[in-house]
C-alpha positions as CSV (number, residue, x, y, z in Angstrom):
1,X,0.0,0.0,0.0
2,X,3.3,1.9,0.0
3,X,1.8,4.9,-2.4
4,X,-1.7,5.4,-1.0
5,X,0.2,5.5,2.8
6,X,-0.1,8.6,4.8
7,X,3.2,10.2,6.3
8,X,3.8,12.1,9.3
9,X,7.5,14.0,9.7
10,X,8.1,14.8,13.5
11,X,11.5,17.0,13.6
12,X,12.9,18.2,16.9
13,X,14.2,22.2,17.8
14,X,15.9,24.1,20.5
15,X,17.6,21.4,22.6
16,X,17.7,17.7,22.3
17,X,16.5,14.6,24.1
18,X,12.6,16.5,24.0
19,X,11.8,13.3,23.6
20,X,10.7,12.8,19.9
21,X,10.8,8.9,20.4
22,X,7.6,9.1,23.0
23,X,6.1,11.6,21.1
24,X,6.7,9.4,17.7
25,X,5.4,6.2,19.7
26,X,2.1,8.1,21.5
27,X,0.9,9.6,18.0
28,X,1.1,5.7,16.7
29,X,-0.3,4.5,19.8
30,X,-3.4,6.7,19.4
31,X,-3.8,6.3,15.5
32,X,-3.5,2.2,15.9
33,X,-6.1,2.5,18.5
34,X,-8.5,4.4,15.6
35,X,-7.9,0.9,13.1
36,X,-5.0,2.3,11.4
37,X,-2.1,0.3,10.4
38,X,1.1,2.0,11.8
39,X,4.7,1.7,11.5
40,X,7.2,3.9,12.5
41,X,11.2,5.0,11.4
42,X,14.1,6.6,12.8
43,X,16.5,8.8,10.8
44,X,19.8,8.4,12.6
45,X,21.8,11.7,11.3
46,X,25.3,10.2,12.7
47,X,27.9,8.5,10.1
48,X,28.1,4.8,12.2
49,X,26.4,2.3,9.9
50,X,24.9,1.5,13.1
51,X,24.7,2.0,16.9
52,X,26.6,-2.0,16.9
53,X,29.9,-0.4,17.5
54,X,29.3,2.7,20.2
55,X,29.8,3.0,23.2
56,X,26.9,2.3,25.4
57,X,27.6,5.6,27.5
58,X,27.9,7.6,23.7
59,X,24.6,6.1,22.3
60,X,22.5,3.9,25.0
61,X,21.4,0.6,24.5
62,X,21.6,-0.9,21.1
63,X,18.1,-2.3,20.5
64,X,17.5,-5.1,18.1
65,X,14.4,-6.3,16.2
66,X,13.8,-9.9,15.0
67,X,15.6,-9.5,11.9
68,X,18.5,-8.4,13.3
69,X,19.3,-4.8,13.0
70,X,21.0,-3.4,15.7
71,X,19.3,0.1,15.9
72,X,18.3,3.2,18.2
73,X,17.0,2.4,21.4
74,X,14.0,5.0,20.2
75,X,12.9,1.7,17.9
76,X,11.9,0.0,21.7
77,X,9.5,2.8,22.3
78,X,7.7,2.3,19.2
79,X,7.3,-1.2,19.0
80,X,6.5,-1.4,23.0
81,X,3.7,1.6,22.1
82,X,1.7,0.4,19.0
83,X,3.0,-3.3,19.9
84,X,4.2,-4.2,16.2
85,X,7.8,-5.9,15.2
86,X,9.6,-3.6,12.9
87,X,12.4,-4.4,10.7
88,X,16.0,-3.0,9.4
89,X,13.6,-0.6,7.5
90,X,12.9,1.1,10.4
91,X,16.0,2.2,11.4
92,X,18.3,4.5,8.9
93,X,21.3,6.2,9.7
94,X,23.7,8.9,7.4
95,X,26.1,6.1,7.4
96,X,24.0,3.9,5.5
97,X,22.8,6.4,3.3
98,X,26.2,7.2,1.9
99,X,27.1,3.8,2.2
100,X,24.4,2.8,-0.7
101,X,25.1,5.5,-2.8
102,X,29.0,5.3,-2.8
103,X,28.6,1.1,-3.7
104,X,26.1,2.2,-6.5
105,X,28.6,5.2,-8.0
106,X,31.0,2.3,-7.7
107,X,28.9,-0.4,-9.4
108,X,28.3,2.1,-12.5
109,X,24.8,2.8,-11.3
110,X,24.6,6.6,-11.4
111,X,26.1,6.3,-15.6
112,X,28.7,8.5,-15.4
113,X,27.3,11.5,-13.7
114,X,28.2,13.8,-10.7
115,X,27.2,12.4,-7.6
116,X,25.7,15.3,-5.3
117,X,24.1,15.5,-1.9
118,X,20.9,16.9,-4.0
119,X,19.0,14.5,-5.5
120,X,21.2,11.3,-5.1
121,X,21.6,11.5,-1.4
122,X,17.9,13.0,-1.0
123,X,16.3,10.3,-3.5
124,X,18.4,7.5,-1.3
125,X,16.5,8.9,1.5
126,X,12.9,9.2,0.1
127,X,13.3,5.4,-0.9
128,X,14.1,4.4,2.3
129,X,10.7,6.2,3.3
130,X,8.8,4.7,0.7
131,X,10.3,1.1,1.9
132,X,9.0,1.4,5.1
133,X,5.6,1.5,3.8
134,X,6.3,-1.7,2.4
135,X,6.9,-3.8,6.1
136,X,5.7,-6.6,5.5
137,X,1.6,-6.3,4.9
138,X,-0.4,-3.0,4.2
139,X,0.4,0.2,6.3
140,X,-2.1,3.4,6.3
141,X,0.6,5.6,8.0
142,X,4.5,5.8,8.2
143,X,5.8,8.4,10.9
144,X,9.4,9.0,10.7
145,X,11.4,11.0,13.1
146,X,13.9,13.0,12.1
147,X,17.1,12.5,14.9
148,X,19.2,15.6,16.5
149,X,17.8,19.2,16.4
150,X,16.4,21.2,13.8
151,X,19.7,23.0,12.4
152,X,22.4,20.4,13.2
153,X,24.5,20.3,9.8
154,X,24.3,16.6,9.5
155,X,20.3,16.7,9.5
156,X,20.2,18.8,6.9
157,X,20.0,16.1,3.9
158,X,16.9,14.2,6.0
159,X,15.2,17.7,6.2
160,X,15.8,18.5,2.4
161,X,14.8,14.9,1.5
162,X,11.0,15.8,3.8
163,X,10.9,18.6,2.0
164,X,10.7,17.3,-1.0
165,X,8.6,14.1,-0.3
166,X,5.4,16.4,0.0
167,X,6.0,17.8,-3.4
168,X,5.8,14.0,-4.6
169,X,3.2,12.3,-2.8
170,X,0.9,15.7,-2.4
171,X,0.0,17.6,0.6
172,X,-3.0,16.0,1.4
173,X,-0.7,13.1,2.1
174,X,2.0,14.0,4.3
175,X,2.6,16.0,7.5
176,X,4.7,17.8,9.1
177,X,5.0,17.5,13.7
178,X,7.8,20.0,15.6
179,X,8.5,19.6,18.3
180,X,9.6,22.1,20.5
181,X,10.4,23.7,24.0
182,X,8.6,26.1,25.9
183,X,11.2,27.2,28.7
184,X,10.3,28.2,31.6
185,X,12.5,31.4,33.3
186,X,12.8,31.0,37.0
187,X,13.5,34.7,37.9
188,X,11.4,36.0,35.1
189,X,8.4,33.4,36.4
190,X,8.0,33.3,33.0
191,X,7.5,30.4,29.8
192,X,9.2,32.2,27.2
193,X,8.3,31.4,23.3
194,X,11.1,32.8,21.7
195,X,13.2,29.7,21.5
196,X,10.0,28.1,20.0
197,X,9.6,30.9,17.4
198,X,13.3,30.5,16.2
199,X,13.1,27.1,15.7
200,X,9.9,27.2,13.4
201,X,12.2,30.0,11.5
202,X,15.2,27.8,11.1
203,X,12.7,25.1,9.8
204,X,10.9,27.5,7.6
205,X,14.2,28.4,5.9
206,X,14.6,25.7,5.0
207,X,11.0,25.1,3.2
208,X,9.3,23.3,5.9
209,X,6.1,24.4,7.6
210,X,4.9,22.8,10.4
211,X,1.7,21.6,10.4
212,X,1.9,20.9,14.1
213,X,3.6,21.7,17.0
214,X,4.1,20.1,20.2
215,X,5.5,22.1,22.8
216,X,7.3,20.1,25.6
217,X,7.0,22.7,29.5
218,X,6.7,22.3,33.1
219,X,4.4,24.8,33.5
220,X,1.0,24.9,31.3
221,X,0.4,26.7,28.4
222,X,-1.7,29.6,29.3
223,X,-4.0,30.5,26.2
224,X,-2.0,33.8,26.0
225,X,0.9,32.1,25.2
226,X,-0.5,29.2,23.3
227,X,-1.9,32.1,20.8
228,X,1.4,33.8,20.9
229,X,2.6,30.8,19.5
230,X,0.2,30.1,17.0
231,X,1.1,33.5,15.4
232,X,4.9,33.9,15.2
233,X,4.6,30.3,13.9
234,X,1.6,30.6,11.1
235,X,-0.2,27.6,13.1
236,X,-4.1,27.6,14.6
237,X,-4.0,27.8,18.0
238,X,-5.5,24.6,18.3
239,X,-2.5,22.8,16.4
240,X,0.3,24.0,19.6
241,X,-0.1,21.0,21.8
242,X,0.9,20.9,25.3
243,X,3.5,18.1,26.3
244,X,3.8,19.1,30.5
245,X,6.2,16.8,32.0
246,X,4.6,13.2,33.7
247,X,6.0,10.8,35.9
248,X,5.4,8.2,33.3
249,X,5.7,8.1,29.4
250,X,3.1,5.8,29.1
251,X,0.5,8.6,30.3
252,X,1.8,10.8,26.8
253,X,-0.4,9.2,25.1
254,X,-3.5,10.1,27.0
255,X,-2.2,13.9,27.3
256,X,-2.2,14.5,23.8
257,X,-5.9,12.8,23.3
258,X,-7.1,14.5,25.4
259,X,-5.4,17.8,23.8
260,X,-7.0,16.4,20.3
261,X,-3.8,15.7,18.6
262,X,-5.2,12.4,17.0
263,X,-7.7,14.2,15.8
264,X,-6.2,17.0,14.2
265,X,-3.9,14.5,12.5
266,X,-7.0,12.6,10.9
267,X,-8.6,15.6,9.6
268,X,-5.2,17.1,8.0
269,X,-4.2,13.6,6.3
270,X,-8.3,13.0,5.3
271,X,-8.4,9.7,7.3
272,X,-12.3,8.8,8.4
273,X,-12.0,6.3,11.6
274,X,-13.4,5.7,14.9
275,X,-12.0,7.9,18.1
276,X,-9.6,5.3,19.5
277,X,-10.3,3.4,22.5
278,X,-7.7,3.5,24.8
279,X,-9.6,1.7,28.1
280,X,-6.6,-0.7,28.4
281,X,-4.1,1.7,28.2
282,X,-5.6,3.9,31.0
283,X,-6.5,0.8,33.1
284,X,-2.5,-0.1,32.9
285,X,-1.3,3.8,33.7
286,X,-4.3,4.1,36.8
287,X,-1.8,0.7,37.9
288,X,1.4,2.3,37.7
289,X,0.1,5.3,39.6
290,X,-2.0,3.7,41.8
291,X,0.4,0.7,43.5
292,X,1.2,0.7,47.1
293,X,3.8,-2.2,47.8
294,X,7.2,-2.4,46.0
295,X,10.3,-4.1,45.8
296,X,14.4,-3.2,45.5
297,X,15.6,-5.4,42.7
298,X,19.5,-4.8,42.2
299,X,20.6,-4.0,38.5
300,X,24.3,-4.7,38.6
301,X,26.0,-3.6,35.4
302,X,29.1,-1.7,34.1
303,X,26.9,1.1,32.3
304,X,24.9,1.9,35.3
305,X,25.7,5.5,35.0
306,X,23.9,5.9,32.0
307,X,20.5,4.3,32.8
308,X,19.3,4.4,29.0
309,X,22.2,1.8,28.6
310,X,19.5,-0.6,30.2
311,X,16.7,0.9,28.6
312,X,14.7,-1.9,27.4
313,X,15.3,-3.5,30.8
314,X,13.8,-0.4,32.8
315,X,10.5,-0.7,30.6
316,X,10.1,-4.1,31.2
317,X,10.1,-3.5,34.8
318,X,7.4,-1.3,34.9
319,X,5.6,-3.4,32.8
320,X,6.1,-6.4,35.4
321,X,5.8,-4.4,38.5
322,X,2.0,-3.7,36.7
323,X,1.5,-7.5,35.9
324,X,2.5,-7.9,39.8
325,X,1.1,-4.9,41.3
326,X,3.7,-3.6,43.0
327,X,6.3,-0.9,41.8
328,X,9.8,-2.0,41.3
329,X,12.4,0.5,42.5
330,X,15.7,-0.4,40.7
331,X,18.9,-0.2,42.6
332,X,22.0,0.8,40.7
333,X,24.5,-1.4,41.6
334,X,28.1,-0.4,39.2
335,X,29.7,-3.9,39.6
336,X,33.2,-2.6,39.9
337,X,32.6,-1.3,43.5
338,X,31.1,-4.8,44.1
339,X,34.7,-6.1,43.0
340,X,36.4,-3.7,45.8
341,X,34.0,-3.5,48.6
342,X,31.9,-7.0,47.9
343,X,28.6,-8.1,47.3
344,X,27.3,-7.6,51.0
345,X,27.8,-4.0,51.0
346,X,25.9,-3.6,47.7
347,X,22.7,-6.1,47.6
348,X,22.3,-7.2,51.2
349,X,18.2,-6.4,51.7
350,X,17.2,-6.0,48.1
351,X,14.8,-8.2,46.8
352,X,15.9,-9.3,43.6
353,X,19.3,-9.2,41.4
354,X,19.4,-8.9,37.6
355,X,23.1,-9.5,35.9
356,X,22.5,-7.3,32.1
357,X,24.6,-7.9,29.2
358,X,27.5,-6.0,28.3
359,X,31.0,-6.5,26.2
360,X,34.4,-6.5,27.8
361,X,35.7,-7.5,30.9
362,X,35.2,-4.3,33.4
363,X,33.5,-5.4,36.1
364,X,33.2,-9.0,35.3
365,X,34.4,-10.4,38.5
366,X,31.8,-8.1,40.5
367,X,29.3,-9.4,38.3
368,X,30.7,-13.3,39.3
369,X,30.4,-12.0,43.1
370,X,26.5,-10.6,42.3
371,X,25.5,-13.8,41.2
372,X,27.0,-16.0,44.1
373,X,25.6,-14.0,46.4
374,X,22.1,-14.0,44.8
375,X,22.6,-18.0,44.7
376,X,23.8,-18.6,48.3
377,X,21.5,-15.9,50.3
378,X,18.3,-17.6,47.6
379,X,17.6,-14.2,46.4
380,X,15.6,-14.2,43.6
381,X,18.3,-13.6,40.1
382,X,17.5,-13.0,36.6
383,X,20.7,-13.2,34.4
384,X,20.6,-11.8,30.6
385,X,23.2,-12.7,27.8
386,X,26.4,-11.9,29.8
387,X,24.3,-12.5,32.8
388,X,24.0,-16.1,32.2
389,X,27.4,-16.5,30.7
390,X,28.9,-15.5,34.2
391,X,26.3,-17.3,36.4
392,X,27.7,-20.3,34.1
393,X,31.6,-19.0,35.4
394,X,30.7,-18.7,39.1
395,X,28.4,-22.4,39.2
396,X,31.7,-24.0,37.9
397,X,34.2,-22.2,40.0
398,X,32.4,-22.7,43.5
399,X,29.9,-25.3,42.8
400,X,31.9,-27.9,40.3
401,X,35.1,-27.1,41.4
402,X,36.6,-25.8,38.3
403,X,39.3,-23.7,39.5
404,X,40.2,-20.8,37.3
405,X,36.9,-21.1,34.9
406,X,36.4,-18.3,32.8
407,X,34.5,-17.3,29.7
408,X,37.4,-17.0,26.7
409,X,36.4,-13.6,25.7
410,X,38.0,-12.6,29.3
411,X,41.0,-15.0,29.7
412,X,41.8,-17.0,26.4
413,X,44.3,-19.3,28.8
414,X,41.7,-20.3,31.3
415,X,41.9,-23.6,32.2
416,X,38.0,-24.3,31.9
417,X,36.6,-21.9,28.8
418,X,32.9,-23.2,30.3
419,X,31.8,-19.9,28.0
420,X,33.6,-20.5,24.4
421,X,33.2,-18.1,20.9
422,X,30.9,-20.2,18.4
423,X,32.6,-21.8,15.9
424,X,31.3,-19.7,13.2
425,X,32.5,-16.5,14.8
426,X,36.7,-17.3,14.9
427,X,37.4,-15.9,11.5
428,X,35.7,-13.1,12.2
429,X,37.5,-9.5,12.0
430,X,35.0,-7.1,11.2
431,X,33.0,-5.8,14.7
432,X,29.8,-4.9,13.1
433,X,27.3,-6.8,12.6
434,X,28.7,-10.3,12.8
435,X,27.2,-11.5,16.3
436,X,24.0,-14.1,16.4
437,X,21.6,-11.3,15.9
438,X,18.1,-11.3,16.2
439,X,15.4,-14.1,16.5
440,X,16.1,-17.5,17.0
441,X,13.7,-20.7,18.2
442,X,14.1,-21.8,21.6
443,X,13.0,-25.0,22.8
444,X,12.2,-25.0,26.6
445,X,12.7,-28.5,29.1
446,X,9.2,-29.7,30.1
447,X,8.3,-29.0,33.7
448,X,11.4,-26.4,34.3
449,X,10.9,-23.0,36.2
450,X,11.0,-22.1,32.6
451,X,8.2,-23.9,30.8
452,X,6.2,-22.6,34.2
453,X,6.8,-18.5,33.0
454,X,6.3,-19.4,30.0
455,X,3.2,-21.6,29.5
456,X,4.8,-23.4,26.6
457,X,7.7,-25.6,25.0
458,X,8.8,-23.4,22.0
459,X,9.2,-19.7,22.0
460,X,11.3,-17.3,19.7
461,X,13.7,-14.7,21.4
462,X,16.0,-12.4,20.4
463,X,20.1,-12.4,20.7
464,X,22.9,-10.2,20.5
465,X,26.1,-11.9,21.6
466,X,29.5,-13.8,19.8
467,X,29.9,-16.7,22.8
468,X,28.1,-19.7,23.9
469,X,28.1,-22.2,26.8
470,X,30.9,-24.6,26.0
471,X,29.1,-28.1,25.4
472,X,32.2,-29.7,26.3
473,X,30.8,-28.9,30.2
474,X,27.6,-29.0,29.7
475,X,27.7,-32.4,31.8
476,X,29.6,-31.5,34.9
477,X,27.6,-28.5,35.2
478,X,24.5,-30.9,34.9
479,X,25.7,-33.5,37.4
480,X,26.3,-30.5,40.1
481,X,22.8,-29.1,39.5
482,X,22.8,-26.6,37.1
483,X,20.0,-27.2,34.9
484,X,19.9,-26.5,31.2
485,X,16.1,-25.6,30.5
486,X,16.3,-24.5,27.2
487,X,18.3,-24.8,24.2
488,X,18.2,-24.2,20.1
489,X,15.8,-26.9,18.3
490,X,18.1,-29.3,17.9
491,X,19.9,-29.1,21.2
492,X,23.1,-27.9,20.0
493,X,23.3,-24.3,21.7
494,X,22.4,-23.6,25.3
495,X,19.7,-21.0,25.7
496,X,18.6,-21.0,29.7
497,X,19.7,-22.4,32.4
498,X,18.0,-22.5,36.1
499,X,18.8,-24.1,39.4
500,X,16.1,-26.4,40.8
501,X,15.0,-25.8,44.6
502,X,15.9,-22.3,44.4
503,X,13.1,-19.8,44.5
504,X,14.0,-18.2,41.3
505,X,17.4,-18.4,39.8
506,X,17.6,-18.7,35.6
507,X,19.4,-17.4,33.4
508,X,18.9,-17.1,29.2
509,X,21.5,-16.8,26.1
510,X,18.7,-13.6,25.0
511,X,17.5,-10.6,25.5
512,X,14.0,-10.9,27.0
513,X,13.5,-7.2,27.6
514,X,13.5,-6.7,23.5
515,X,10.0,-8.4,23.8
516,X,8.0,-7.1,26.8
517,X,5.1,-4.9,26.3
518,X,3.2,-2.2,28.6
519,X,0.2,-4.6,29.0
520,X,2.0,-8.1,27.8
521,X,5.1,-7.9,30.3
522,X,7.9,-10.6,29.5
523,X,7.6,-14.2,31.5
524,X,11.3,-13.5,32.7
525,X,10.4,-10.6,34.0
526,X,6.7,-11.3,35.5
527,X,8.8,-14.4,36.9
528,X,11.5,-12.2,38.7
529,X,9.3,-9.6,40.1
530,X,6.8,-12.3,41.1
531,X,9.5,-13.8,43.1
532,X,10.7,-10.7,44.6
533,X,7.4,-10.2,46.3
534,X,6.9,-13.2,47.6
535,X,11.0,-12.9,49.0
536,X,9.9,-9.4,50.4
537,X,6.5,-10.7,52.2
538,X,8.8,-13.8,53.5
539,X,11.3,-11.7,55.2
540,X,8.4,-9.6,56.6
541,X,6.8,-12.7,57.6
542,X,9.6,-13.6,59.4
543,X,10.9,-10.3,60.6
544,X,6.7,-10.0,62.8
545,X,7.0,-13.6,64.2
546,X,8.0,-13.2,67.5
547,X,11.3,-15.8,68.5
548,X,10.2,-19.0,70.3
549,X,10.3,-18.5,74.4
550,X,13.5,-21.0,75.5
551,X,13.1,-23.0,78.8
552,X,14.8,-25.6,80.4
553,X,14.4,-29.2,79.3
């Protein structure tokens, strides 16, 4: 339906991280609730082919979709919001742009001629819009945000390219969201429009009008100042929306129904359909505002620092803590300290422990510590990618008796490599791109912890890692108690592991948070939460029964 979709262009000004992603996800939350067939895109203005190769504390967690792009962690947002897979299409950066036009120029494509910025580049990018109108079945609307702020130099191709989209597929098709801040000056007591105005001005120069404009503030928008804004920026007054700060994302949504955004969008892109019914998604908010118990679960990682490292991760804990009622409060835990000033110091009273992935070995060892400690003291432990690869280490250092075991990636002459690189990934030399990526099968052991979370035998997940649990030990680990409750299809790679008689300890090869959703929260996670409620009502239990009276026998 590529050529009869609509398309909606939300571009960013003043400052960044105004949170385009929400605003992106909420408008598709709101038009998918109305019928409508959504999908959404990121344009990525920075040269890396990818976020594969950044730095978690540069970019934030790489997030990656079941065919195995490794993209922005805004991609998360949208498909936890309108609760759709999306694909490579959906994620487009510079580098990828210049990286298909340089092979074509190379492969003779462009006959000869002068290969400019304008229209090669700006056609590459119009065809990667038009693609994403093409994902998989028919789509009634694409909305792509444009990434960085509205007069950043590398932008400027993506903005040219929006530009000249609407000329192609005709104004009633397309349209045009800014969004923008609204300061508010402390001394002046004062929200000041000004930045607002210059923005619209820098996007006007360069031949874009916004059709919209959503105005993020802590303060409401008096109708004074939403008029003010409506005529410096040649908008109706009704068209500035107010985006006020929440304690939640998930309530965006339901602030910009309520300020008739959906609305306004159908009637300016001529689509007839239903106001959308959004009675789940306030149920699920009234939860997470409304929950009077909570737990502590530990997060011990390397990144900790930079919370949208574990992005995914955070999201799927609100979305468990609602599946459990109770709110999860998430201890930062940066596993290096554990490695100077021990476990003890660091988890002793939480509830729960989760071990993330990561690369590298920084921290490693304080992440070996986290997950003895959750073991021996039976507090509840989830353990992700790296997670399980080190609960793996620490089960055959103290448990089997494998003195000096180690994953390879950390010491190639360990004497027990109990975590190995996959055959398939020792000729590797390129660092991009060439991990298992994306979905694979996983077949779960009948009657494990695991086939209980999960309610069935076969499930697909989602990877990002090189190394694997060495089958060489897959034995010895089993003999000492470790079990192996879920591998690939036909047994060959091992994809969870738990240990039996402990109240919840498992561990899997893939990255459960990926798949979790506002009202569909992730086994794993419902699992861990779970269990850190009933550990917290067990200590308190214990802690309000009074000691038995001795006596003399």
């Amino acid at each position: 339906m590529g050529e009869k979709a609509k398309y909606i262009f939300v571009t960013g000004g003043v400052v960044s991280s105004l949170g385009k992603g929400i605003a992106c996800s909420s408008i598709g939350l709101l038009l998918k609730q109305r019928g409508l067939r959504v999908v959404l895109q990121k344009f990525d203005p920075y040269l890396n082919v990818d976020p594969g190769t950044m730095s978690p504390f540069q970019h934030g967690e790489v997030y990656v979709t079941d065919d195995g792009a490794e993209t922005d962690l805004d991609l998360g947002h949208y498909e936890r919001f309108i609760d759709r897979s999306l694909s490579q299409r959906s994620n487009v950066t510079t580098g990828q742009i210049y990286e298909a036009v340089i092979n074509r120029e190379r492969e003779g494509g462009y006959l000869g001629r002068t290969v400019q910025v304008v229209p090669h580049v700006t056609n590459e990018i119009k065809a990667r819009i038009r693609q994403a109108a093409e994902n998989g079945d028919d789509v009634d609307v694409v909305i792509t945000e444009i990434g960085g702020t509205t007069g950043d130099i590398e932008g400027l191709p993506f903005l040219e390219a929006i530009r000249q989209f609407r000329l192609e597929v005709g104004r009633e098709n397309c349209l045009y969201v800014h969004l923008t801040l609204v300061p508010y000056i402390k001394a002046a007591r004062e929200l000041k429009t000004k930045p607002t105005q210059h923005s619209v001005k820098q996007l006007l120069s360069i031949g874009i009008q916004p059709n919209i404009l959503i105005c993020r503030t802590e303060r409401p928008l008096s109708h004074d100042i939403r008029g003010k804004i409506a005529l410096f920026c040649n908008v109706a007054e009704r068209e500035v929306i107010e985006a006020r700060d929440v304690p939640s994302i998930y309530q965006v949504p339901l602030i910009f129904r309520k300020e008739g955004l959906d609305d306004i969008v159908c009637e300016k892109l001529g689509l007839a359909c239903p106001p959308p019914d959004m009675g789940e998604w306030e149920r699920m908010v009234e939860k997470i505002y409304s929950m009077t118990e909570s737990v502590e679960i530990a997060m011990c990682g390397k990144y900790v620092h930079l919370h949208d490292a574990y992005k995914s991760i955070v999201e799927s804990f609100t979305h468990a803590g609602v599946a459990n009622g109770v709110e999860v409060r998430i201890k930062w835990v940066d596993t290096e300290k554990i490695e100077t000033e021990g476990a003890e110091a660091h988890l002793a009273g939480v509830h729960g422990v989760l071990v993330p992935g990561g690369f590298g070995d920084r921290g490693i060892e304080g992440k070996i510590a986290a997950v003895r400690y959750a073991r021996e003291n039976r507090i509840p432990f989830l353990g992700i990618c790296l997670g399980l690869q080190v609960a793996v280490v620490e089960f055959a250092r103290n448990v089997c008796g494998l003195a000096g075991a180690n994953s390879s990636e950390f010491d190639r002459d360990t004497p027990h490599p109990v975590i190995d690189l996959m055959l398939e990934q020792r000729s590797r030399t390129m660092m991009g791109g060439t991990m298992r990526l994306g979905a694979y099968p996983c077949r779960i052991v009948e009657g494990s912890l695991a086939h209980r979370l999960y309610g069935v035998l076969d499930v697909s997940e989602r990877h990002r890692h090189r190394f694997e649990v060495n089958n060489a030990y897959r034995t010895a680990l089993a003999e000492a108690g470790l079990a192996i409750s879920g591998t690939s299809p036909d047994g060959e790679l091992v994809e969870m592991i738990e240990l039996p008689g402990h109240p919840c300890f498992i561990g899997c090869q893939f990255h459960p948070e990926l798949k979790s959703r506002p009202n569909r929260a992730h086994p794993l996670f419902r699992g861990l939460v779970g269990a850190a409620r009933e550990c917290k009502r067990e200590r308190a239990d214990c802690e309000s029964t009074p000691a038995a009276a001795g006596g003399d026998d």
